[in-house]
C-alpha positions in Angstrom: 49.3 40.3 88.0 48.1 40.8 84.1 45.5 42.7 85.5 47.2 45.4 87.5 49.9 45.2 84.4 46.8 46.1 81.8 45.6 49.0 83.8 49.1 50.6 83.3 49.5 50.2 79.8 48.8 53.3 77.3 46.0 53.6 75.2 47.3 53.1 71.0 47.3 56.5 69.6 45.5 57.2 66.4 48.1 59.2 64.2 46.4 60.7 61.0 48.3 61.0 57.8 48.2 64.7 57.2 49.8 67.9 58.3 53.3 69.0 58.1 54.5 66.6 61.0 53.3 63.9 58.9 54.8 64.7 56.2 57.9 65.6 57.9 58.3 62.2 59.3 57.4 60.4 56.4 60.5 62.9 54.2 62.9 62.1 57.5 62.5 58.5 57.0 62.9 58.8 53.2 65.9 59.8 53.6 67.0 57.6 56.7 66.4 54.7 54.3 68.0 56.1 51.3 64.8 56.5 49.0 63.7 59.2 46.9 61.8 62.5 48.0 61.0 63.5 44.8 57.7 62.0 44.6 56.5 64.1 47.9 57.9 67.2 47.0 56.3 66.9 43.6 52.7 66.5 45.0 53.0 68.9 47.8 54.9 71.5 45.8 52.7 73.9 43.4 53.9 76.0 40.9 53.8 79.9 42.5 52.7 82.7 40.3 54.9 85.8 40.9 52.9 89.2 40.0 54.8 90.7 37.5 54.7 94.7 38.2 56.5 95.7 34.8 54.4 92.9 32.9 51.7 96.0 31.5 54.1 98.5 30.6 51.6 100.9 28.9 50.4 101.9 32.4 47.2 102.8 31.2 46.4 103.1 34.5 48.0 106.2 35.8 47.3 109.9 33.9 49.3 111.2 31.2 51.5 114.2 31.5 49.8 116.9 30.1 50.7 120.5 30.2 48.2 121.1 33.3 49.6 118.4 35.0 53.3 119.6 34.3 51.6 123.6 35.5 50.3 121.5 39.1 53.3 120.3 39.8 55.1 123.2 39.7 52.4 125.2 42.1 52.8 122.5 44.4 54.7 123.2 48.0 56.4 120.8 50.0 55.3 122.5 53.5 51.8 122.2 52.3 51.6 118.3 51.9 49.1 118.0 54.2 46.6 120.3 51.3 48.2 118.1 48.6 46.2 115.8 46.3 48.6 112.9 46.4 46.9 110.4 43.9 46.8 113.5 41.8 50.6 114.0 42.0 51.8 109.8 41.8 49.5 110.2 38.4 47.1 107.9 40.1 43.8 109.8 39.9 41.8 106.8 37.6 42.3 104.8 40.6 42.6 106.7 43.8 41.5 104.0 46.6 41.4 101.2 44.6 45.6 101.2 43.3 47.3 98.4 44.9 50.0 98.6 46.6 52.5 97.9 44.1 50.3 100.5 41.2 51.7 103.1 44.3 55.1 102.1 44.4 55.2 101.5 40.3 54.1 105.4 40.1 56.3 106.5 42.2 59.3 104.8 40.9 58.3 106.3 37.5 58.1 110.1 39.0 61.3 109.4 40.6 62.8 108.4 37.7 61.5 111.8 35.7 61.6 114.2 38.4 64.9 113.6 40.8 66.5 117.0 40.7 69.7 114.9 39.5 67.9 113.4 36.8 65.8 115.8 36.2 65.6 118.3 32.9 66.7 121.6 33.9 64.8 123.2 30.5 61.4 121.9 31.8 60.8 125.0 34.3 59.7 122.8 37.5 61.7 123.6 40.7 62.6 120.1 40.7 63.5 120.0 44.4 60.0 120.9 45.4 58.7 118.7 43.0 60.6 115.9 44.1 60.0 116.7 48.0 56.4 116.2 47.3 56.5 112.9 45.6 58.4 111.7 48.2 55.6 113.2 50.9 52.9 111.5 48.8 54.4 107.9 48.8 55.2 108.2 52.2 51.4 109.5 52.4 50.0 106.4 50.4 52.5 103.8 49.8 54.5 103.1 52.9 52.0 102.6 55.7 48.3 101.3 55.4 47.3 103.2 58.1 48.7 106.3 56.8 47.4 105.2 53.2 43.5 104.7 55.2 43.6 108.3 57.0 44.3 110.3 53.8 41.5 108.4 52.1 39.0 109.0 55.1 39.0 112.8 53.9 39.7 112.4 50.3 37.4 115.3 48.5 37.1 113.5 45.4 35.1 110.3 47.5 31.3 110.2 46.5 29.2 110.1 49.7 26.4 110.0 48.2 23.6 107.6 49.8 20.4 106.8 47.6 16.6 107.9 49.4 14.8 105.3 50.5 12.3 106.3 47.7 14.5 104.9 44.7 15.5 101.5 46.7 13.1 98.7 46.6 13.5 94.8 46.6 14.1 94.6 43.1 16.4 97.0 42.5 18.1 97.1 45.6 21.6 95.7 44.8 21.6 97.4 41.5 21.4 100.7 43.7 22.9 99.9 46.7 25.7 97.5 45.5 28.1 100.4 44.4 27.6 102.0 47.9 29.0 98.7 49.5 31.5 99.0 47.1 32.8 102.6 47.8 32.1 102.3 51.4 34.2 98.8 51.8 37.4 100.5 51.7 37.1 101.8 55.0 36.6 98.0 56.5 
């Protein structure tokens, strides 16, 4: 009879001590006893780092407003968006490709800020409704969709497509050459 009995019974589970099931449990019957979580939470929790977007608020990053500038903005046409250099407008021409996402949305809240036609300066000679129209076309363009962001940088003018001969590469000097190829080129990965 202990025979047939032993063939029944289940093999003993080996239960490792890790993973949020684990630890879980282990909070669950903390508390069912009355004890203290605080130790848990203090070793599983780590301090998060939140990106501060108004931390640098020189912006060195996007282009000052020069009189050119001011001249561009006021050529520019809504119904032509698709002609439009958008970096160019969000003042985002030192970077182009590699702006983050929130370097796009931090530009764009600035231009919003200066150009809404109720904001806006009626003395500065910019048909601010135009203007305003195509900021709001480039953000859409570069900041609200990757894809959308990836197609209009597929065609950028400004991109250098140039490939060095086979002549100037050679073992030693290969990344040196080639390396800031692979790094224009990643974007489109």
């Amino acid at each position: 009879m202990a025979i047939a009995i032993y063939g029944f019974l289940s093999r003993r589970r080996k239960v490792e001590p890790a993973g949020i099931s684990y630890e879980f449990s282990l909070v669950k019957d903390k508390l069912t006893l009355g004890l203290s979580t605080w130790p848990i939470l203090k070793n599983a929790v780590k301090p998060i780092q939140i990106e501060d977007e108004n931390e640098d608020s020189s912006f060195e990053w996007m282009d000052e407003e020069t009189e050119k500038y001011k001249k561009y903005l006021a050529r520019l046409d809504p119904n032509d968006a698709k002609d439009q250099d958008h970096y160019k407008i969000l003042g985002l021409t030192k970077l182009r490709c590699e702006a983050t996402a929130a370097q796009i949305r931090t530009a764009y809240r600035q231009k919003v800020l200066k150009y809404h036609p109720d904001k806006g300066n009626a003395g500065d000679g910019l048909r601010s409704e135009s203007v305003f129209a195509c900021i709001q076309k480039a953000y859409e363009q570069l900041g609200v969709s990757e894809e959308k962001r990836r197609a209009f940088d597929s065609v950028d003018p400004t991109f250098d497509e140039n490939i060095p001969d086979n002549s100037d590469v050679n073992s030693t000097n290969f990344f040196r050459v080639l390396g800031p190829v692979f790094q224009r080129n990643a974007r489109f990965l």
